[in-house]
C-alpha positions as CSV (number, residue, x, y, z in Angstrom):
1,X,-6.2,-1.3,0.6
2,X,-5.1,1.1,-2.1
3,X,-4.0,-0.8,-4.5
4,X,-2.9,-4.8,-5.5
5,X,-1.4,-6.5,-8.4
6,X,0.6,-9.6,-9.4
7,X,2.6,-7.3,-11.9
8,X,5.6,-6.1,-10.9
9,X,6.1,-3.5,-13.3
10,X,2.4,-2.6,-13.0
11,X,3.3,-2.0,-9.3
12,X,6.5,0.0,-9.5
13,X,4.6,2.2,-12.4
14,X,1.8,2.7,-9.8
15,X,4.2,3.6,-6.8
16,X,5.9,5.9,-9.1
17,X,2.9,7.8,-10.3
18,X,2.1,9.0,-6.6
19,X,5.2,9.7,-5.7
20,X,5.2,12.1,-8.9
21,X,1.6,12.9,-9.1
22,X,-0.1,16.1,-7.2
23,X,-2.3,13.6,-5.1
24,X,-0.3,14.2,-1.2
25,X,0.6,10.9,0.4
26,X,1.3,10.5,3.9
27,X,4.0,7.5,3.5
28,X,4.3,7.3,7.0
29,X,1.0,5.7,7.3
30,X,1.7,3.6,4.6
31,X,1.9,-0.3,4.5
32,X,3.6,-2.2,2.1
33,X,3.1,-5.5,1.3
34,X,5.4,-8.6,-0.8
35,X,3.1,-11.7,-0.4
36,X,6.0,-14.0,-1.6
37,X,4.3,-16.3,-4.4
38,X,5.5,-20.0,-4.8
39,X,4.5,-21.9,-8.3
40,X,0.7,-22.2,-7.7
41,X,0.1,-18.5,-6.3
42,X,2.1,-15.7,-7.9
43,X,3.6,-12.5,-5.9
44,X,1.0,-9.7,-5.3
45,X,2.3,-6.3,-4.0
46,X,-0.2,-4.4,-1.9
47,X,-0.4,-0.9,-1.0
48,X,-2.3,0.0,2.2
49,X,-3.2,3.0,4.5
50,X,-3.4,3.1,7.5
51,X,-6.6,4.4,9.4
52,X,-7.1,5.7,12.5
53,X,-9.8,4.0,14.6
54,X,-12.1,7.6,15.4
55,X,-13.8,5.8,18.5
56,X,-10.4,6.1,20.3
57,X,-8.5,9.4,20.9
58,X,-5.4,10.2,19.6
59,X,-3.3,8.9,22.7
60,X,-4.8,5.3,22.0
61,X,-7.1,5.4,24.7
């Protein structure tokens, strides 16, 4: 996991900042998360990357 918060604004200021930042993100292998909150847990936003396992090879095998 990259990053988490329960702030939306926290997350979209975060999101913006590497997507103007000098730091080169592969988005593709990118995960984004909405865990939907209900009134006893709030939303949290989650950014993940992905990460390729190095025990297999790159056709999966």
């Amino acid at each position: 996991m990259v990053f988490e918060t329960q702030d939306e604004s926290e997350w979209h200021a975060h999101i913006r900042g590497l997507r103007d930042g000098g730091e080169r993100i592969d988005w593709a292998m990118t995960r984004v998360d909405m865990l939907c909150g209900r009134q006893l847990q709030p939303t949290t936003y989650r950014l993940s990357l992905f990460v390729p396992d190095p025990a297999r090879g790159r056709d999966g095998v």
